[in-house]
C-alpha positions as CSV (number, residue, x, y, z in Angstrom):
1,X,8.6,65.6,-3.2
2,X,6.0,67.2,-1.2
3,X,7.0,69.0,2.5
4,X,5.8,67.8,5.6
5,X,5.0,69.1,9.2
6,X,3.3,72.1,7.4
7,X,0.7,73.9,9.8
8,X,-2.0,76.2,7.6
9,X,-3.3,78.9,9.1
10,X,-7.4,79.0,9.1
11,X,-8.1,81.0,5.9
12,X,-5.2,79.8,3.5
13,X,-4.6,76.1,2.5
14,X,-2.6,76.2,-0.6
15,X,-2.4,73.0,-2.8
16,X,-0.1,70.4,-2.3
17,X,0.4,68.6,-5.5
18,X,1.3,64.9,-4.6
19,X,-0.9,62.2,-5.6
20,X,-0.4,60.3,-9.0
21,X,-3.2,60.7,-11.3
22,X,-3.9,57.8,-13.9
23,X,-6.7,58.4,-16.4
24,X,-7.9,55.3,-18.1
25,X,-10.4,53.4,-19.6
26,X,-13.3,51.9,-18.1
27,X,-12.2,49.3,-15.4
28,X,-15.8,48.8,-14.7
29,X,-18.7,48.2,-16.4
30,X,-22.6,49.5,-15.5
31,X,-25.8,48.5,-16.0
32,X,-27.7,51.6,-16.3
33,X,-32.0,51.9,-16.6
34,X,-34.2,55.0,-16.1
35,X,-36.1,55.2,-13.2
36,X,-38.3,57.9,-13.8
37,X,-39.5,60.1,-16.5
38,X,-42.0,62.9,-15.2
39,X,-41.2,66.4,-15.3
40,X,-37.6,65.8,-15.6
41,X,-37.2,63.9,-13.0
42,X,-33.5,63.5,-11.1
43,X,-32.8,66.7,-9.8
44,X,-31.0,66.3,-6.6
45,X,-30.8,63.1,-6.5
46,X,-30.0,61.6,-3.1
47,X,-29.4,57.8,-2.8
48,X,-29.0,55.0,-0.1
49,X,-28.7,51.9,0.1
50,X,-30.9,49.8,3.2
51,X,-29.2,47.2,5.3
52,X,-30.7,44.8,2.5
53,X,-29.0,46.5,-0.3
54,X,-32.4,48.1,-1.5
55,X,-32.2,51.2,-3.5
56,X,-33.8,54.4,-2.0
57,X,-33.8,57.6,-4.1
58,X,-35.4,61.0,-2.6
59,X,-35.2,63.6,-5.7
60,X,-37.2,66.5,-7.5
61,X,-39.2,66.8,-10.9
62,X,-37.6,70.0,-11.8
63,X,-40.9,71.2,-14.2
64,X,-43.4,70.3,-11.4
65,X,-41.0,71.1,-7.9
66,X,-42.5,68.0,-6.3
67,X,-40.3,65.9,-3.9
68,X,-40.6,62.5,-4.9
69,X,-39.4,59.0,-3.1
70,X,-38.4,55.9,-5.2
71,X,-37.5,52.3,-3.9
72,X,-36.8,49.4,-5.8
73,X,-37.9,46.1,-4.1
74,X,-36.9,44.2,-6.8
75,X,-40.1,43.7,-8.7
76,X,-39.4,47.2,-10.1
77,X,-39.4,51.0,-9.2
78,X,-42.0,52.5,-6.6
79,X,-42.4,56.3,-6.5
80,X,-44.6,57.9,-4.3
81,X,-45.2,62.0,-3.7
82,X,-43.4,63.4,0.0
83,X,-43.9,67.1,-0.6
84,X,-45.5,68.7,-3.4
85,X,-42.6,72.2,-3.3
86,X,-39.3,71.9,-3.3
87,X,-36.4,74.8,-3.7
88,X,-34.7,73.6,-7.2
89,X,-31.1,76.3,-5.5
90,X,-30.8,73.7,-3.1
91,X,-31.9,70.4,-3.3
92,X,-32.6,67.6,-0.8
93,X,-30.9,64.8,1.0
94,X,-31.9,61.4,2.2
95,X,-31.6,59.4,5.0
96,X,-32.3,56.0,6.3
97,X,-32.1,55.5,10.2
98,X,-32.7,52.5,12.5
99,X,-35.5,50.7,11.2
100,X,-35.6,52.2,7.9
101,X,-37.4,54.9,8.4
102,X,-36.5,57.3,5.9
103,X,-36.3,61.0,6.5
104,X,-35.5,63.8,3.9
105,X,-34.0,67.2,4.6
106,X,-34.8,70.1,2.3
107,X,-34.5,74.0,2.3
108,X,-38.2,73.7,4.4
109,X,-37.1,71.1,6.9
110,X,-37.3,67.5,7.5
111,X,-39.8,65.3,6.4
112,X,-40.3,62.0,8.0
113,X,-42.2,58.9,6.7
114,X,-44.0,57.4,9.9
115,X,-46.9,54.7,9.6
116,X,-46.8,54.8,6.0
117,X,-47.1,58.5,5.7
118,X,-44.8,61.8,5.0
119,X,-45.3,64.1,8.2
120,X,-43.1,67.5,7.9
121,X,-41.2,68.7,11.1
122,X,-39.4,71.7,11.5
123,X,-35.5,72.6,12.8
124,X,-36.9,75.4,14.8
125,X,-35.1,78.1,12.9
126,X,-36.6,80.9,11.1
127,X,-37.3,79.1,7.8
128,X,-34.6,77.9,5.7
129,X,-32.4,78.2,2.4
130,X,-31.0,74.6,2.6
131,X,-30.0,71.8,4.4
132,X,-28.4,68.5,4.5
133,X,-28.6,65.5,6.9
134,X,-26.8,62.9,8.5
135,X,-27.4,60.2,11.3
136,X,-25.9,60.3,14.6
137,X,-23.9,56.7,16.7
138,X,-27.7,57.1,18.6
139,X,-29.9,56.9,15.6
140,X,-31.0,59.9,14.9
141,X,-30.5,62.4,12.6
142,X,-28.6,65.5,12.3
143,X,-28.7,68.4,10.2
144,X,-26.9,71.5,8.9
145,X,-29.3,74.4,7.9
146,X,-28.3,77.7,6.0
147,X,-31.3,80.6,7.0
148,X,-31.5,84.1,7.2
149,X,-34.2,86.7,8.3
150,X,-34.6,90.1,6.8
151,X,-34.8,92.3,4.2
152,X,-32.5,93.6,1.8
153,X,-29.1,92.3,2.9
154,X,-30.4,89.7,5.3
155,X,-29.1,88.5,8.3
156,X,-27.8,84.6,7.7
157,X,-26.9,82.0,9.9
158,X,-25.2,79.0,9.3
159,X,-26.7,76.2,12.7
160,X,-26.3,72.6,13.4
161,X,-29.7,71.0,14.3
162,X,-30.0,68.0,16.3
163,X,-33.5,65.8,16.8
164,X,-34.4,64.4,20.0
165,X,-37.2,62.5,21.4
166,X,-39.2,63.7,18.2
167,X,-38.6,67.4,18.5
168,X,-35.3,69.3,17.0
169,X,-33.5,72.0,18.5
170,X,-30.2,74.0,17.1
171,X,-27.1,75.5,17.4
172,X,-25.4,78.3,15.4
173,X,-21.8,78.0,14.7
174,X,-21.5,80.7,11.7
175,X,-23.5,83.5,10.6
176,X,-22.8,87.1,8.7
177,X,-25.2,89.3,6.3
178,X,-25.8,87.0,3.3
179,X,-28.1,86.3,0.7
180,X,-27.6,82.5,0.1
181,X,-27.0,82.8,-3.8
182,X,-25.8,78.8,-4.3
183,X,-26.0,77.6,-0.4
184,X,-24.8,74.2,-0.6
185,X,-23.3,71.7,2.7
186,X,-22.5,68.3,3.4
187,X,-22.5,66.9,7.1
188,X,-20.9,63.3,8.4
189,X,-20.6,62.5,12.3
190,X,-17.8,60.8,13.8
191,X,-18.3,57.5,16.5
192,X,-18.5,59.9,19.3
193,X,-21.2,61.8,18.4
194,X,-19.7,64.9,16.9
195,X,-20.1,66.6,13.0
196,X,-17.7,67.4,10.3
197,X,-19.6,69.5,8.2
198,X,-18.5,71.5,4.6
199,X,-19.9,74.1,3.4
200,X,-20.6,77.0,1.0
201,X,-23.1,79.9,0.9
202,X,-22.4,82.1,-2.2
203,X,-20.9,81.0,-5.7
204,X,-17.3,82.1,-5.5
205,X,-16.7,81.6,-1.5
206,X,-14.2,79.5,0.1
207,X,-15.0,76.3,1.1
208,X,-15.8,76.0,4.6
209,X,-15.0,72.9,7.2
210,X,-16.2,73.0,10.8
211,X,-16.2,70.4,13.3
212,X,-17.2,70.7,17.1
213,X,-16.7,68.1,20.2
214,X,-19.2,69.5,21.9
215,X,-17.5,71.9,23.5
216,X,-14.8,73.9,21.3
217,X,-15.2,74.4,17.3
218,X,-12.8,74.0,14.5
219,X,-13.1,75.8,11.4
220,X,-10.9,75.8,8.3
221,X,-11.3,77.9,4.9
222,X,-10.3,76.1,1.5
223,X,-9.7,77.7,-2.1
224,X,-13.7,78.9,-3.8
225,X,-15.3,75.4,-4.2
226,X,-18.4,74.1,-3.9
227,X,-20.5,70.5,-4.4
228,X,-18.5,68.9,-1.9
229,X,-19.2,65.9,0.2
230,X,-17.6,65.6,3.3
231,X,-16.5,62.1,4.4
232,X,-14.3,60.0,7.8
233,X,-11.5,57.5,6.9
234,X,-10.2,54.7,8.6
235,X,-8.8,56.7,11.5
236,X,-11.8,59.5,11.7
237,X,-10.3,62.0,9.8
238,X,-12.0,64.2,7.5
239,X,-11.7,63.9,3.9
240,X,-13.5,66.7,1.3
241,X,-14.3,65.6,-1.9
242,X,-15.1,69.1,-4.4
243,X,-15.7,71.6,-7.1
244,X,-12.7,74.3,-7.6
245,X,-14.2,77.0,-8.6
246,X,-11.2,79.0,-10.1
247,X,-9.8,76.3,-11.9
248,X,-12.8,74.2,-12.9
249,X,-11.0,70.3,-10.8
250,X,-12.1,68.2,-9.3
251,X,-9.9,68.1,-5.9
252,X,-9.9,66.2,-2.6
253,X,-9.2,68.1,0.9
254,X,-7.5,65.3,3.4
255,X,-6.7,66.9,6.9
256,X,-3.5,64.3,8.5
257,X,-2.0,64.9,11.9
258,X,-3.7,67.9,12.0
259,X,-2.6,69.5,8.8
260,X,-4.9,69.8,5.7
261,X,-3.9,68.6,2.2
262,X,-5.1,69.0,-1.2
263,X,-4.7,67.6,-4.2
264,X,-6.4,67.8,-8.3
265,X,-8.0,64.4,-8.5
266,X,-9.2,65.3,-12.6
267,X,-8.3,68.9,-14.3
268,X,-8.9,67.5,-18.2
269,X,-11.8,70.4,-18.4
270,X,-14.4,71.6,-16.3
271,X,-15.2,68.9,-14.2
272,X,-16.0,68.4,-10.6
273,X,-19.2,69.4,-10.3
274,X,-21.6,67.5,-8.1
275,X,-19.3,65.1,-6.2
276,X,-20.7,62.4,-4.2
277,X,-17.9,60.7,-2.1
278,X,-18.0,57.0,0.4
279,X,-15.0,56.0,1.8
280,X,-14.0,52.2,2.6
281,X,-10.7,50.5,3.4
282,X,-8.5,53.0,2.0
283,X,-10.0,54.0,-1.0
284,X,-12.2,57.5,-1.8
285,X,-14.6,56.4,-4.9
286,X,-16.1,59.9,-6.1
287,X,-18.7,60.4,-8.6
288,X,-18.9,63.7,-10.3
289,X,-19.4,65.7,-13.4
290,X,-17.7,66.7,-16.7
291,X,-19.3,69.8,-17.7
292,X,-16.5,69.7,-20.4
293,X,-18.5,66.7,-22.0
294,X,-21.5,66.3,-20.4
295,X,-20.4,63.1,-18.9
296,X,-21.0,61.1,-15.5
297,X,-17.6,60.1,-13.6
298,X,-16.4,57.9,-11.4
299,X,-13.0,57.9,-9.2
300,X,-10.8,55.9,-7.1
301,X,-8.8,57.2,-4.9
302,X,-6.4,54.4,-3.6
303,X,-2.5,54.7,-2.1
304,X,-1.1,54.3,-4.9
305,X,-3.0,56.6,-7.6
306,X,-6.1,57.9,-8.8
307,X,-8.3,56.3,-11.3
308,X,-10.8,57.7,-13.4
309,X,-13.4,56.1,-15.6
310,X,-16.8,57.6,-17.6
311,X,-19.6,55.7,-16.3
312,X,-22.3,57.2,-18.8
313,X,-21.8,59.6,-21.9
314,X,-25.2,59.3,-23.8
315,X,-26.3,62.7,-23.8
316,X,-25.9,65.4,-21.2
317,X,-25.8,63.1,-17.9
318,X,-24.4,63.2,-14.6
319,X,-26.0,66.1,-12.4
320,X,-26.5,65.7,-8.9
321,X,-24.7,62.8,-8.4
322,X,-25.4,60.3,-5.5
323,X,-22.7,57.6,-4.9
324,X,-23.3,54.0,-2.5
325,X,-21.6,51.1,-1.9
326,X,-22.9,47.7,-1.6
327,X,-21.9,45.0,1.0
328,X,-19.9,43.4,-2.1
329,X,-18.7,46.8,-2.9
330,X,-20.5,47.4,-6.3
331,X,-20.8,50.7,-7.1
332,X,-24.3,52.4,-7.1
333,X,-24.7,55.9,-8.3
334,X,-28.5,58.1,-8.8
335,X,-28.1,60.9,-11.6
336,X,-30.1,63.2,-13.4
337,X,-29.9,63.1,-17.2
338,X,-30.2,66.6,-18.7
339,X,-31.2,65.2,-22.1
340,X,-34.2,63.3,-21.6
341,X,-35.4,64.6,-18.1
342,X,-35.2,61.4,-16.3
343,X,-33.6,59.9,-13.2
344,X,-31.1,57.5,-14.4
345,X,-29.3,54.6,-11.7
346,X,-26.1,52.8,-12.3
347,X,-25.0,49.6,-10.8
348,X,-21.6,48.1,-11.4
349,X,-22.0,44.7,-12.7
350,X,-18.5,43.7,-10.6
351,X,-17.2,44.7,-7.1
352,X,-14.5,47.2,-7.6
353,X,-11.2,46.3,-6.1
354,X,-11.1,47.5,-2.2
355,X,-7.9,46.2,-0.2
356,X,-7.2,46.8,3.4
357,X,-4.2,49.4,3.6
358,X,-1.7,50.5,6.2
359,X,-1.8,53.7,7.8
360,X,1.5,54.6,6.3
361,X,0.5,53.9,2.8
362,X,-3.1,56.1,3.6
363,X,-0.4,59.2,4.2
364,X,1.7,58.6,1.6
365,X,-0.6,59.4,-1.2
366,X,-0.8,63.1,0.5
367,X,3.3,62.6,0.5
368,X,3.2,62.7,4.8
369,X,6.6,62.2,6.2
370,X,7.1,60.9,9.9
């Protein structure tokens, strides 16, 4: 049985091993098409879903480092250019705020489609390794950006930008001599306004987590991971999805009554990589990747147990995975496939179960005693 009442210091969580795992077979079933072809196309995906259940997928032809935008109508795929560079360490992220109007973060800043046209805009900080986006209660959006000036060992800082009346301004919460070698960060923000952010600079670092109310910060360090995706449950709390670095898992961070929690979701080879993580009515669905196999994954995370299912084995497929969930809760996952070069999308043909749960049985599967 696992303990309870356990307070972790900042800089060591260990592992609690206390969730059931269940491999099995595919419970769902996909419909999968390419969407695009060019340049091997898929890299960094990033996908959401508009309050009509329309498809939008920001990602980057890896051979040509162009920034592409693709939205499916329903009388097929349209893919228009946004920025014609992109940095392939570090991806980009999509949003879609009130209205629709999309934005995309990448290592350069923010680009914003406004009157049918992409217009960059800048953080304010002194260029940019990467960054990641999320939008605020009020609409707009929000962003965490890794830069660094410098030469030789540069001076890096890790800030929180926030976009206001059409202009951004930032905040630093971290910062040290770094050369971003694999700088990587998802960002969620609560219903009052403040970010949960995770985060990683260089390959073989602890996972980061900071949060701020606007007036103190919180920071906890994890095992090395990376490719996580930071998400709220139910009651606001943070959840980390991840890569663990040492061991090659797939694991999930889940911080109760101010304690964090961890547990191997999948450990059958190296897999992990790439999560993409949505929360809803108790369950964590997670997509990732088997590096092992070259397969793209997809897990539930209920009370009860963990399931795990392939979604797509033809080939190499399954980098830079980007999870959604429909209205109906059908599953909608963006991925790059190796193999061919292409941008590859996934839709469950089927809802996958979702039930309502009680707090008590949320906590149990982290083995959280009153």
């Amino acid at each position: 049985m696992c303990p309870s009442g356990h307070s972790f210091p900042y800089h060591a969580i260990p592992l609690l091993l206390c969730a059931s795992v269940t491999v099995v077979s595919a419970q769902l079933d996909f419909e999968i098409e390419t969407v695009a072809t060019e340049a091997s196309s898929g890299f960094s995906a990033s996908l959401v879903l508009d309050g009509q259940g329309t498809p939008h997928i920001a990602y980057i032809e890896e051979g040509s480092r162009l920034i592409r935008y693709a939205v499916n109508t329903g009388a097929g795929w349209t893919i228009e250019l946004v920025e014609d560079y992109a940095d392939l360490r570090t991806g980009v992220a999509l949003v879609l705020p009130p209205a629709d109007v999309p934005g995309i973060a990448h290592a350069g800043g923010y680009m914003r489609k406004t009157n049918g046209a992409w217009e960059g805009e800048s953080y304010g900080t002194f260029g940019g390794w990467s960054s990641t986006v999320a939008v605020a209660p009020d609409g707009q959006p929000r962003a965490v950006v890794q830069w660094s000036y410098g030469s030789g060992v540069y001076q890096g800082w890790i800030s929180y930008a926030y976009r206001h009346e059409g202009v951004w301004d930032y905040t630093d919460f971290g910062g040290a001599p770094f050369v971003p070698s694999s700088p990587h960060a998802s960002l969620v923000i609560d219903t009052g306004g403040d970010p949960h952010a995770a985060y990683t600079t260089n390959y073989g670092d602890p996972l980061h987590y900071w949060h701020s109310d606007g007036f103190t910060s919180e920071y906890d360090d994890f095992t090395p991971g990376s490719w996580s995706d930071i998400v709220l449950d139910d009651a606001g709390s943070p959840r980390i999805s991840y890569y663990d670095i040492d061991n090659g898992d797939l694991m999930l961070a889940r911080k109760l009554g101010g304690n964090w929690q961890t547990v191997p979701l999948d450990t059958e080879g190296n897999v992990g990589l790439y999560t993409s993580h949505v929360f809803r009515d108790g369950t964590s669905h997670i997509t990732y990747y088997n590096a092992t196999n070259g397969d793209l994954m997809y897990a539930a995370v209920r009370p009860d147990g963990t399931t795990i299912q392939p979604v797509d084995t033809d080939g190499d497929v399954g980098r830079w995975t980007s999870l959604a969930l429909d209205a109906q809760n059908k599953v909608h996952i963006a991925y790059h496939d190796v193999t061919n070069g292409d941008l590859k999308y996934a839709v469950s043909t089927t809802p996958v179960p979702v039930e309502n749960t009680s707090w008590g049985a949320i906590k149990s599967i982290f083995g959280k005693r009153e």
